[in-house]
C-alpha positions as CSV (number, residue, x, y, z in Angstrom):
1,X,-4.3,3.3,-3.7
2,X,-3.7,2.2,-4.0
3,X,-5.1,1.1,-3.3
4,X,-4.1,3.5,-1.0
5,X,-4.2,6.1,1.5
6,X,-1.9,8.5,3.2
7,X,0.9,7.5,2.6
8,X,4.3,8.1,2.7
9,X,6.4,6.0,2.3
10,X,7.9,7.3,5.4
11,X,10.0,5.2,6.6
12,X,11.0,1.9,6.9
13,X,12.3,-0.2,9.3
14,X,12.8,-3.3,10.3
15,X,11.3,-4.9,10.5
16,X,3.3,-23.4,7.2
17,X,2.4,-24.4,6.6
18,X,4.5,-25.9,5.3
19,X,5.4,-28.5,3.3
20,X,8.4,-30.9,4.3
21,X,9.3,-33.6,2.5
22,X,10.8,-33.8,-0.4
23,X,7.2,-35.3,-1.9
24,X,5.5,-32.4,-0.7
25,X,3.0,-33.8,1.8
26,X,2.4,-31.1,5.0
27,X,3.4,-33.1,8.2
28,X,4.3,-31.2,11.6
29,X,7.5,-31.9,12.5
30,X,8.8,-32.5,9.6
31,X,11.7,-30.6,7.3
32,X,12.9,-30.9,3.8
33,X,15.9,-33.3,3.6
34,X,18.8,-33.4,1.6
35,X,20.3,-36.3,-1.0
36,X,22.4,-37.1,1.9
37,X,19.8,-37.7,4.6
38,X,20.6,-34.0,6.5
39,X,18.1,-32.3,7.7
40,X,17.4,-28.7,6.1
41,X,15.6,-25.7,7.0
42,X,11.8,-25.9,6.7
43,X,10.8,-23.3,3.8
44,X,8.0,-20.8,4.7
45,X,6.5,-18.9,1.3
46,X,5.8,-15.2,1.2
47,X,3.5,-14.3,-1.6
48,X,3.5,-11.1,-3.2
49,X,0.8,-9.5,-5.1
50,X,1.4,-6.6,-7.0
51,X,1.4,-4.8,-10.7
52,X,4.7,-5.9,-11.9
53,X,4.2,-4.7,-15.1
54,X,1.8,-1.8,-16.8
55,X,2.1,1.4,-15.6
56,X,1.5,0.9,-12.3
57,X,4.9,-1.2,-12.1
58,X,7.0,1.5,-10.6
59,X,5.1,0.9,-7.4
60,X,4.4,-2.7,-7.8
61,X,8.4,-3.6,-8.5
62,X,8.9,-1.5,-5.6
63,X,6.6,-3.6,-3.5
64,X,7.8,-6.8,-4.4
65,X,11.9,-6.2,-4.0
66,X,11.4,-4.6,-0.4
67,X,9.0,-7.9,0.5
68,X,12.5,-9.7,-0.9
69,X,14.9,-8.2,1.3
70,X,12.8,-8.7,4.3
71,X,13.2,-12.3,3.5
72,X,16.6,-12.3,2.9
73,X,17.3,-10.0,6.0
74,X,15.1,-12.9,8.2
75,X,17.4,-15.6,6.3
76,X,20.6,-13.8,7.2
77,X,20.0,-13.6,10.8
78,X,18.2,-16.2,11.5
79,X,15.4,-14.7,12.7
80,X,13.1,-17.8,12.9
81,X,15.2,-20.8,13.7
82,X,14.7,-23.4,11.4
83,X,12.8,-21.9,8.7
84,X,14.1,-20.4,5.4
85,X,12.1,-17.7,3.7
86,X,11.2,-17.2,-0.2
87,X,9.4,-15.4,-1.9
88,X,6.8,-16.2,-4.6
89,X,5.7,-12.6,-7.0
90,X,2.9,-12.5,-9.1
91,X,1.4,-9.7,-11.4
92,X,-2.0,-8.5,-11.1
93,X,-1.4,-5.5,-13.9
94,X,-3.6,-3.9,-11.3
95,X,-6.5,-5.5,-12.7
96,X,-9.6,-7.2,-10.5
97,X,-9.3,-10.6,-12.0
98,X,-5.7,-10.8,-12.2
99,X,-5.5,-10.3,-8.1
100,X,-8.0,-13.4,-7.6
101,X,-6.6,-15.5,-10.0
102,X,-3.1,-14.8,-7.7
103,X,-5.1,-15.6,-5.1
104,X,-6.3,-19.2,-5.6
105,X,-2.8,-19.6,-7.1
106,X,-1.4,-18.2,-3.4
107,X,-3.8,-20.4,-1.5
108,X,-2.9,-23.6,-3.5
109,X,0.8,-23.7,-2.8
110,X,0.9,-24.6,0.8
111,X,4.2,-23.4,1.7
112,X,2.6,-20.1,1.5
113,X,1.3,-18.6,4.7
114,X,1.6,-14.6,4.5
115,X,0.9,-13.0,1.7
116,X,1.8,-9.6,1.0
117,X,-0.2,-7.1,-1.2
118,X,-1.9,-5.7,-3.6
119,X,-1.1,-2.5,-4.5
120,X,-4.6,-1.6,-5.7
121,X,-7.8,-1.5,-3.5
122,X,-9.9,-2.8,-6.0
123,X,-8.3,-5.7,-7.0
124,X,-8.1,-6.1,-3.2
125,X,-12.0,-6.7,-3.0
126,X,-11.6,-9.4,-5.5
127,X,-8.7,-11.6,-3.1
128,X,-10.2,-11.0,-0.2
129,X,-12.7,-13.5,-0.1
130,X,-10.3,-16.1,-1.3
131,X,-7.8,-15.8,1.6
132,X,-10.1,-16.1,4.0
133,X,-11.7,-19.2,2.7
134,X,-8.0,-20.6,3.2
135,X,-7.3,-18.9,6.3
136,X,-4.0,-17.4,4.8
137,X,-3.0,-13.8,5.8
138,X,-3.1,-11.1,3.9
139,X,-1.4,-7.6,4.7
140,X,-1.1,-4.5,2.1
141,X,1.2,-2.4,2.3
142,X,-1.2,0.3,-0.3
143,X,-4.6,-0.1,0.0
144,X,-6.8,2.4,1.4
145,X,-10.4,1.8,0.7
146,X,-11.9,2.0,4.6
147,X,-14.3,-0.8,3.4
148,X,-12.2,-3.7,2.3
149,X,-11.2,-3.7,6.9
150,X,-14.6,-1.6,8.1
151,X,-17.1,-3.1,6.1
152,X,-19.6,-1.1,3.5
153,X,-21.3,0.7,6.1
154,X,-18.1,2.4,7.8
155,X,-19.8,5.8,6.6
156,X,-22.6,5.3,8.5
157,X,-20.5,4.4,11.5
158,X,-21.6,0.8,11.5
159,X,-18.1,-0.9,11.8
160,X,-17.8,-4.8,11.3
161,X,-14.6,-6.3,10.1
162,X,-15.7,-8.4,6.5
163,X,-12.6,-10.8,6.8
164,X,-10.4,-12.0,9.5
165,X,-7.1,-12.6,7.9
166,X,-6.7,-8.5,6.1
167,X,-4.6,-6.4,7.6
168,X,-2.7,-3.3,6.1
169,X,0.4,-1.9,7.2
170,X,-1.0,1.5,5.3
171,X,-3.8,4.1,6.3
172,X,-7.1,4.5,5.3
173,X,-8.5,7.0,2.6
174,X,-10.6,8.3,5.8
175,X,-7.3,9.4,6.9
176,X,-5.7,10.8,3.8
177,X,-8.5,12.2,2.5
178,X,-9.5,14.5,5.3
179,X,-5.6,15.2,5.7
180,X,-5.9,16.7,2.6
181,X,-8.5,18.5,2.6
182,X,-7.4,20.3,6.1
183,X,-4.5,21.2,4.4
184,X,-5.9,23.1,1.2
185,X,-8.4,24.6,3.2
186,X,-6.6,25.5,6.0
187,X,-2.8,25.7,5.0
188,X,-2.9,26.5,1.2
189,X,-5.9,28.8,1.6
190,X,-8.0,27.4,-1.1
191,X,-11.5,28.0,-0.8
192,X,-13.0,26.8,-4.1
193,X,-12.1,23.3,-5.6
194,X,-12.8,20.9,-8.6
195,X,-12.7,17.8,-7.6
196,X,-12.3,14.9,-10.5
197,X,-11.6,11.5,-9.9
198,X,-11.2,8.2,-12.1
199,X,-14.2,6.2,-11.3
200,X,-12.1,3.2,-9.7
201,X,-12.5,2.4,-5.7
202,X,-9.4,4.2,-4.8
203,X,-9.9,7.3,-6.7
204,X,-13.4,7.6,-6.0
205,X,-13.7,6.8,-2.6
206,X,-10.7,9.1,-1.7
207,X,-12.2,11.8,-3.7
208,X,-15.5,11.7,-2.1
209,X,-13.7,12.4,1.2
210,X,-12.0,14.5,0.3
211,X,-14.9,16.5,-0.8
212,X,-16.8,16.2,2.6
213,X,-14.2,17.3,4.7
214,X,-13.4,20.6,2.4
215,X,-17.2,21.7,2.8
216,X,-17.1,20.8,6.3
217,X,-14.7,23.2,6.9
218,X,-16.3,26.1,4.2
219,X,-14.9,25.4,1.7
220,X,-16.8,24.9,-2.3
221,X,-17.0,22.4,-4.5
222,X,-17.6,24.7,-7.5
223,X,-17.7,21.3,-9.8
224,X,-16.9,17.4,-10.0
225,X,-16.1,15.7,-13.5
226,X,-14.6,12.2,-14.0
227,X,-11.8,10.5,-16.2
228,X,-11.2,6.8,-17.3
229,X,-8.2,4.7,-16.7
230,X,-5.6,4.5,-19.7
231,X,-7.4,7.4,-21.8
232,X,-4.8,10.3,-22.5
233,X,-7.3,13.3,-23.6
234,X,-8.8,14.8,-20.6
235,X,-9.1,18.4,-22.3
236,X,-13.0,18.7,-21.8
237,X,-11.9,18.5,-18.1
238,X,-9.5,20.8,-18.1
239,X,-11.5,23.1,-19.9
240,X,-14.5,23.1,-17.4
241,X,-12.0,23.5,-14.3
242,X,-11.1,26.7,-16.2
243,X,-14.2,28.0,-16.6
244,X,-15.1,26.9,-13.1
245,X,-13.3,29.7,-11.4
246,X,-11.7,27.1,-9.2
247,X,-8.6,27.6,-7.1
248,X,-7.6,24.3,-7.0
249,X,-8.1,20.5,-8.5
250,X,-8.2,18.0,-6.0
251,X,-8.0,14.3,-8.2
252,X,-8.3,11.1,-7.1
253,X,-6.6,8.2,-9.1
254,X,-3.5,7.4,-10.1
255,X,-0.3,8.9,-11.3
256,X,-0.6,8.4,-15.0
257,X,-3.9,10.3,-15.7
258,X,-3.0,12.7,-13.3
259,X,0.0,13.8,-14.2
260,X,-1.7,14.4,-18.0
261,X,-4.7,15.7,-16.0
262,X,-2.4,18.8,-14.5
263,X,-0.4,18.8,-17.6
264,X,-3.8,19.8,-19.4
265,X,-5.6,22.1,-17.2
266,X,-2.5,24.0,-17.1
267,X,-2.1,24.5,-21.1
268,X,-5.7,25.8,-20.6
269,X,-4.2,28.8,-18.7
270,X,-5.5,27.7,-15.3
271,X,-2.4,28.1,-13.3
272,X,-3.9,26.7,-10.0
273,X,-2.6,23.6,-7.9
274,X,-3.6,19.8,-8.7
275,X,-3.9,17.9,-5.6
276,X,-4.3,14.4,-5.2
277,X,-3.7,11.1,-2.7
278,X,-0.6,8.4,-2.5
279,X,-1.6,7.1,-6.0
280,X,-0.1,10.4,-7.9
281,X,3.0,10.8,-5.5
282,X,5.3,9.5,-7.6
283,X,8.3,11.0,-10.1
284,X,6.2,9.4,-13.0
285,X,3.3,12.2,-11.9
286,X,5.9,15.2,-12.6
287,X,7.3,13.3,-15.5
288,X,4.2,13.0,-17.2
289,X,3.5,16.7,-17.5
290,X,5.0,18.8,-20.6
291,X,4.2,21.8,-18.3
292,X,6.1,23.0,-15.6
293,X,3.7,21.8,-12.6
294,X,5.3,23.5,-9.5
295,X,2.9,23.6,-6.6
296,X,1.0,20.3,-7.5
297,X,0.6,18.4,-4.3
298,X,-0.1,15.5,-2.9
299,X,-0.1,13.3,0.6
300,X,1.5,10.2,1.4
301,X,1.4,7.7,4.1
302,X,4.4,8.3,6.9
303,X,6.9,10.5,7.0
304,X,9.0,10.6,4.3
305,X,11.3,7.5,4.5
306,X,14.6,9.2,3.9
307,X,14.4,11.2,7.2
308,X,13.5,8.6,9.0
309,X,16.3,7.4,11.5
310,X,14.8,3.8,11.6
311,X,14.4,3.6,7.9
312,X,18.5,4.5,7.2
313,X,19.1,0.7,7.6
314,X,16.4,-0.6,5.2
315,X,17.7,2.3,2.9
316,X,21.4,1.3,2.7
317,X,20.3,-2.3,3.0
318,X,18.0,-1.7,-0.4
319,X,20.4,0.3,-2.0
320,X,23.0,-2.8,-1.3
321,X,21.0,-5.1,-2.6
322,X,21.4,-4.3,-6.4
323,X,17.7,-3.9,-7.0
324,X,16.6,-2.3,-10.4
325,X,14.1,-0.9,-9.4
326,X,13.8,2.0,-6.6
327,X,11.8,1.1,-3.4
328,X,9.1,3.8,-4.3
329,X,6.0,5.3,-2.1
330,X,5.2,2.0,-0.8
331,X,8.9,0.2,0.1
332,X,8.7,1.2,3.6
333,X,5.0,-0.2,4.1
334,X,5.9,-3.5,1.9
335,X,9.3,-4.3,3.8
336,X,7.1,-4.0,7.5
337,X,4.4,-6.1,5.9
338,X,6.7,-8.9,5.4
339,X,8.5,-8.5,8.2
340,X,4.7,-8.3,10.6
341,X,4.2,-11.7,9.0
342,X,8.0,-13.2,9.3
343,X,7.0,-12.4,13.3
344,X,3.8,-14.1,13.4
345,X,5.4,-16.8,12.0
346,X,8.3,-16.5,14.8
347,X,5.3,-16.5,17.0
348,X,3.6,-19.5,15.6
349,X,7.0,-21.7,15.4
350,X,8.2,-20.9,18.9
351,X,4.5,-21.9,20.3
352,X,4.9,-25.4,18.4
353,X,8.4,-26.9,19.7
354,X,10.5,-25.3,16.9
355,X,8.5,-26.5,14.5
356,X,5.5,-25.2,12.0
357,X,2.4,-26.3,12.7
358,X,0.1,-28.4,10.3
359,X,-2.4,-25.6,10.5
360,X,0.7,-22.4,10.5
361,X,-1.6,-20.7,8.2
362,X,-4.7,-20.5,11.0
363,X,-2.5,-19.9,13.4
364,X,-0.6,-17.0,11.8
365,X,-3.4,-14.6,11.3
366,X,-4.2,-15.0,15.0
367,X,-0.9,-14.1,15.6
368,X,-0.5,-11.9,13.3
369,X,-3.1,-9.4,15.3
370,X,-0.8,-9.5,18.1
371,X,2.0,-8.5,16.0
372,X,4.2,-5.4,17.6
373,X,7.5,-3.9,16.4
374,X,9.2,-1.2,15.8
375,X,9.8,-1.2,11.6
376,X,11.2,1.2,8.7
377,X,8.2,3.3,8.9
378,X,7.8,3.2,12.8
379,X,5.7,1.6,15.4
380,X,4.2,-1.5,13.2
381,X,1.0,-3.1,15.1
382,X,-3.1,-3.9,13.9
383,X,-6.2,-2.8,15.2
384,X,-8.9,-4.4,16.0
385,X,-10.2,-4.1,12.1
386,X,-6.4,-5.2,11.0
387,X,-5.6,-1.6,10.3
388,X,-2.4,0.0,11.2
389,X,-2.5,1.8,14.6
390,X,0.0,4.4,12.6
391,X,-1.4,6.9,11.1
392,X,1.6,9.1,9.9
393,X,0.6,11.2,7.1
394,X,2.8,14.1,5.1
395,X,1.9,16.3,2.3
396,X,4.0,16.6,-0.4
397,X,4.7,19.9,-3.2
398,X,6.4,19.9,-6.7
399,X,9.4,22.5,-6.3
400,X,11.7,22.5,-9.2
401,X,10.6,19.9,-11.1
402,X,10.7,17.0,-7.6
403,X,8.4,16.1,-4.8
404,X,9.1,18.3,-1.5
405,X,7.7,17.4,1.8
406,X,6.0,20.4,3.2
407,X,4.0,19.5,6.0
408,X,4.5,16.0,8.0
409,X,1.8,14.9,10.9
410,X,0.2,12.7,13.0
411,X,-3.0,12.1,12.3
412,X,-6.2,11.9,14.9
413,X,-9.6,11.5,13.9
């Protein structure tokens, strides 16, 4: 998914430079001050990109509410002395051109030096470059693509790292998608899948690892078809995964189209599971099928957050905080992204007297991949790539009309 990759939402927990004056100029040492010549709290920006609108928005509302209480959880105890945290939100409506657009908006307010986001790994590719021409750190808590933080090659085992200041607090689709495929091959006893996906980075790339993996371990591919984004009639699909003599559906992409996509290959009579990554666990998945879609399934990054002992504070916390919107698959991920850069900021400001440097936003990413802390969804640290060292994954079923978890695991490749 998501941008994305095994995901789970499992838990959460806890989790320059900056402009003084009140002209705006970037000076170290300096701080905002008041009418009345008192000196205020420096203010350190958090961006946030993520689809706040569209029908991705679930996720990207999510996103963007659990970046906001990590600021406000900083602010209330004072976790970096000095410095007040805020948050700046834009929409990318999940498209490419959207993201980069946020970007150079991001990069040109100064105050900003983390940003967190996107959702989406494709519109991930397009920020990317932008960020790193600014030096400003970038963590998503969704993206799964093993490219945008290994490089094109990664299949070919040639690993190099494309940009510096990306990291992900989520794991790859190299993860998730073999995950997957171990567990309908090996757990649910499927032997013979259709595998569709939606054409996008996410969906295909998941989906094409997915597809290795299975025949790795003996399984068949007995056919491959793909759908397009926002279209709402996938009935020639359905109709050759029925006369496929498949078992199963394994579907990379999104929620929307796959919830139709199970919704339609079951009216054809084919009462066999749809599987899919991150981007279809979501109520909106079950929701979006007029038939009765028990047994679909679907993994997730982490464990699942509620059962998390160090997510139960980020959960009351959220649920406190009056948010409209729920904290979704990605809450967990998005509240230890902002909090990984609210340390490497603590990092940054301790090393400089108190103060945040002139060049904070340098000096963040470097700190950022020494970054180490226990958060909502557990152990929160980088590798050498900027990828999370956690690689948590659980696979999720549709039992009366809900998600389940069924099978929770750590991961090793």
């Amino acid at each position: 998914m998501r941008h994305r990759s095994l995901l789970v939402l499992t838990a959460v927990m806890t989790t320059g430079a900056l402009t003084l004056t009140a002209c705006g100029s970037r000076e170290e040492g300096k701080t905002k001050e008041g009418g009345d010549g008192a000196s205020s709290k420096t203010v350190v920006v958090i961006g946030v990109d993520a689809p706040l609108t569209g029908s991705l928005s679930a996720l990207g509302q999510g996103i963007k509410n659990s970046v906001d209480l990590a600021a406000k959880t900083a602010n209330k105890n004072n976790e970096v002395p000095g410095v007040e945290f805020k948050v700046e939100a834009l929409d990318d409506q999940a498209v490419p051109a959207s993201g980069q657009a946020n970007a150079t908006k991001l990069v040109g307010n100064k105050e900003v030096l983390g940003v967190v986001g996107p959702l989406n790994s494709g519109v991930a590719q397009q920020m990317q470059g932008v960020f790193e021409s600014a030096k400003l750190a970038q963590v998503s808590p969704a993206n799964t693509n093993p490219a945008l933080s290994q490089g094109d090659n990664w299949g070919k085992g040639e690993f190099k790292r494309p940009f510096s200041t990306y990291f992900r607090t989520a794991a790859t689709d190299v993860v998730q998608g073999k995950f997957a495929a171990q567990y309908l091959f090996k757990d649910a006893g499927k032997k013979k899948v259709y595998v569709v996906d939606d054409k996008q980075t996410y969906g295909a790339g998941l989906a094409a690892i997915f597809s290795d993996e299975f025949k790795r371990l003996g399984g068949q591919v007995v056919g491959t078809d793909h759908v397009t984004v926002k279209e709402t009639d996938f009935s020639s699909t359905a109709n050759k995964v029925k006369t496929s003599g498949a078992d199963s559906v394994y579907f990379g992409g999104q929620y929307p189209e796959g919830g139709l996509l199970s919704d339609q290959i079951k009216k054809t009579g084919a009462k066999i599971p749809v599987m899919g990554g991150d981007g279809i666990y979501d109520p909106a998945f079950i929701a979006a099928s007029a038939e009765a879609n028990d047994g679909d399934l679907a993994t997730s990054i982490g464990y699942p957050v509620e059962k998390l002992d160090t997510a139960k504070k980020f959960i009351a916390d959220y649920n406190a905080g009056g948010y409209k919107d729920p904290y979704a698959a990605y809450g967990g991920y998005s509240y230890d992204a902002g909090w990984a850069i609210i340390q490497a900021v603590k990092s940054v400001v301790a090393a400089n007297g108190g103060k945040v440097p002139a060049d904070a936003r340098a000096k963040v990413v470097e700190a950022m991949g020494k970054v180490s802390f226990d958060g909502v969804t557990g152990k929160v640290a980088f590798d050498e790539f900027g990828d999370t060292t956690n690689k948590q994954l659980t696979v999720y079923k549709v039992e009366g009309g809900a998600w389940k978890d069924v099978k929770s695991a750590t991961f090793a490749e």
